[in-house]
N, C-alpha and C positions, 0 to 999 in steps of 0.2 A: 534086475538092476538094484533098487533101494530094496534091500531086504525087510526093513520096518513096514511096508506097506501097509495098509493106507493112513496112518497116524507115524506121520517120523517125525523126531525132534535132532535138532543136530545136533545131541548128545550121542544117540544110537545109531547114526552113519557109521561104518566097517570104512577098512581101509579101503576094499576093493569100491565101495559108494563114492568115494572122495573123490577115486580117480574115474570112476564112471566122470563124475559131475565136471570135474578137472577137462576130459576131454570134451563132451559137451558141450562148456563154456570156449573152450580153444575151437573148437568148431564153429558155432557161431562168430566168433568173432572175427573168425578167417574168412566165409561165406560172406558175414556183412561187409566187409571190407574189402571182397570182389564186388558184392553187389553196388556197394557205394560206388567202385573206381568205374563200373558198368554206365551207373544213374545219373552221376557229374560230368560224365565225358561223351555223354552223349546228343554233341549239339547239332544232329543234322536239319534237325528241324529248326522255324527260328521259335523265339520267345514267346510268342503269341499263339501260337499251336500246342493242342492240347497233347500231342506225344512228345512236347518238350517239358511237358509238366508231370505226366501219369509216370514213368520210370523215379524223378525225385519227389511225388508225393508217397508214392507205395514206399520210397525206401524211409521217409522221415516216419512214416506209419509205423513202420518197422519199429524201428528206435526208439519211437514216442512208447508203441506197446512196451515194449522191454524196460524200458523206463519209469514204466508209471501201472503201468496193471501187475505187475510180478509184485512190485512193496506195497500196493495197494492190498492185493489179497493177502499177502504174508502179512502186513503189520497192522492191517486194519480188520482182518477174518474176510469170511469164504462171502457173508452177505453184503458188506461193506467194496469188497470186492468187484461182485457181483455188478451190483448197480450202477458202479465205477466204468465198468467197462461199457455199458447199457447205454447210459445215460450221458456219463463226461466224455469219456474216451475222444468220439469225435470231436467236440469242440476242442479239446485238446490237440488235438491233430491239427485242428485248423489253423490256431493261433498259433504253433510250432511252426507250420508248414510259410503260414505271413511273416512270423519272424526272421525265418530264412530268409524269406525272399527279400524282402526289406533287406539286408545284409549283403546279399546277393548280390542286386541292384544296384548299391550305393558302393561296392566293391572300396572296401576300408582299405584293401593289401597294398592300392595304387593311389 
């Protein structure tokens, strides 16, 4: 796939990298956005049951990683990184996952 391996800079991506990375990107975003339409519509359970939570905290998981560990390691390096995900990640998760819900809750649409 990335021909530079294991040192690439996105000066030395080839066309055929671009579009690797291009579908990639299109794949996730198509996945996340089954798994989303899966994790919000699934209310057989009610609110207070824990398999009405575990489908939309893995997916906020999801999103929070993508989010915040990928430009952690990229803009901050591999150690920086590292401990990001170790260390913050979860609470990150958490305070994402209360943010929703808080949102959720309070249903702003209506």
């Amino acid at each position: 796939m990335l021909s530079c391996l294991p040192d690439c800079q996105l000066s030395e991506l080839s066309a055929s990298d671009w579009l690797w990375l291009l579908a990639f990107g299109v794949f996730v975003y198509a996945s996340s956005r089954l798994w989303a339409r899966w994790a919000f519509s699934y209310d057989k359970y009610p609110m207070t049951s824990l398999r009405w939570h575990a489908p939309r905290f893995i997916y906020i998981a999801f999103v929070t990683a993508m989010l915040t560990v990928v430009p952690a390691y990229t803009f901050f390096g591999e150690d920086s990184g590292y401990w990001y995900s170790r260390i913050l990640y979860f609470p990150t998760i958490l305070i994402a996952y209360a943010a929703w819900l808080l949102v959720d809750v309070n249903k702003p649409s209506e």
